[in-house]
N, C-alpha and C positions, 0 to 999 in steps of 0.2 A: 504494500500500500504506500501510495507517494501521497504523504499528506499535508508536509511543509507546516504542521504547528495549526493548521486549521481543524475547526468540531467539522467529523461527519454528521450524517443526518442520524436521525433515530428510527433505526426503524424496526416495527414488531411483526411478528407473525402470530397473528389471533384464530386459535384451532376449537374445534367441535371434535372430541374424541367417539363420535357416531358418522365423522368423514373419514370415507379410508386415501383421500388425496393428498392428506397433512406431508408426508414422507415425498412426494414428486414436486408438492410445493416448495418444501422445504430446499432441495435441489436445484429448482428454476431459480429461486431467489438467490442462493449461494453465486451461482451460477452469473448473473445477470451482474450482482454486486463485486464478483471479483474482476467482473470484465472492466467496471468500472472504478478499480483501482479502489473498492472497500471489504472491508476487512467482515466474509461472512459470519465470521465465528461474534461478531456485535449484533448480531439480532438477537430480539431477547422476543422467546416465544410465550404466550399467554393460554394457556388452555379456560375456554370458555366452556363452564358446565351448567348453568341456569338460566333460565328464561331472562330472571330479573337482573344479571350480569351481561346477559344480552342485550336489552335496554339500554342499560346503563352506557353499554360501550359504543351504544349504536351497531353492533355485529350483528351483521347482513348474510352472513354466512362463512362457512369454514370452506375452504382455507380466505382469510382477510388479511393482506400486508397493507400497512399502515405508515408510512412516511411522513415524521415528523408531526404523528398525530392526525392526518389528513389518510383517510382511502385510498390506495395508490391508486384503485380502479372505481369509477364514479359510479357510483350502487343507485344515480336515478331515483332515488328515494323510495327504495326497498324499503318494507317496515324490518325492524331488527326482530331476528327469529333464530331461538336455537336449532340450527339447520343445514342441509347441505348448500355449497354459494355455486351455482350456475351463472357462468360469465355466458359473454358473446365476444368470441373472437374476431379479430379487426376483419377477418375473410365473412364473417354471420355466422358459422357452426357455433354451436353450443361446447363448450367446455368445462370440466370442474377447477383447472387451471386458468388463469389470468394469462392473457397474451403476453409472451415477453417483450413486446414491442413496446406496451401500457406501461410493464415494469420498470424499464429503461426509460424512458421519458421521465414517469414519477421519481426515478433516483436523481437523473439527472439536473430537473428542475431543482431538485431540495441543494446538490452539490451547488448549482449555478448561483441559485441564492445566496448560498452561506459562503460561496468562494473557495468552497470544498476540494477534495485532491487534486491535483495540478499532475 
């Protein structure tokens, strides 16, 4: 990671242990993050297990990466539901995964803001 003294973003990984996608999320994310010069082993993962933690968190479904506190992928105003998260991939297919196209956009913006790895 080249990070020259600058905060990366924060980002989580918010799981429903009734999705069996958490573990290929878990991989996109790492994935997408190292490309972009951050340090996968900083995500801090949240297992979401109640309705009313669901609420709370606003989680739209499992798998949920969350960038600096924001949805990396715009949930449209899904009500928050302990439940599995069906995206729509930037091609229209349906996925239980988030596009990594969405992914990398969402890190990148947070880097560009904060003046993040160089």
């Amino acid at each position: 990671m080249r990070n020259l003294g600058r905060v990366p973003p924060t980002v989580e990984l918010l799981l429903w242990s009734g999705c069996p996608s958490h573990e290929r999320a878990r991989e996109q994310l790492a994935g997408v993050m190292a490309e972009l010069g951050l340090d996968p082993a900083s995500v801090t993962e949240r297992a979401v297990e109640s309705d009313e933690e669901a609420g709370r968190l606003g989680f739209v479904g499992s798998p949920t990466v969350l960038v600096d506190g924001r949805d990396a992928v715009d949930s449209a105003g899904a009500p928050a539901a302990l439940t599995c998260r069906l995206y729509r991939r930037r091609d229209g297919s349906p996925s239980p995964l988030p596009d990594t196209e969405d992914l990398r956009e969402a890190l990148a913006r947070a880097i560009d803001s904060e003046g993040g790895p160089q």
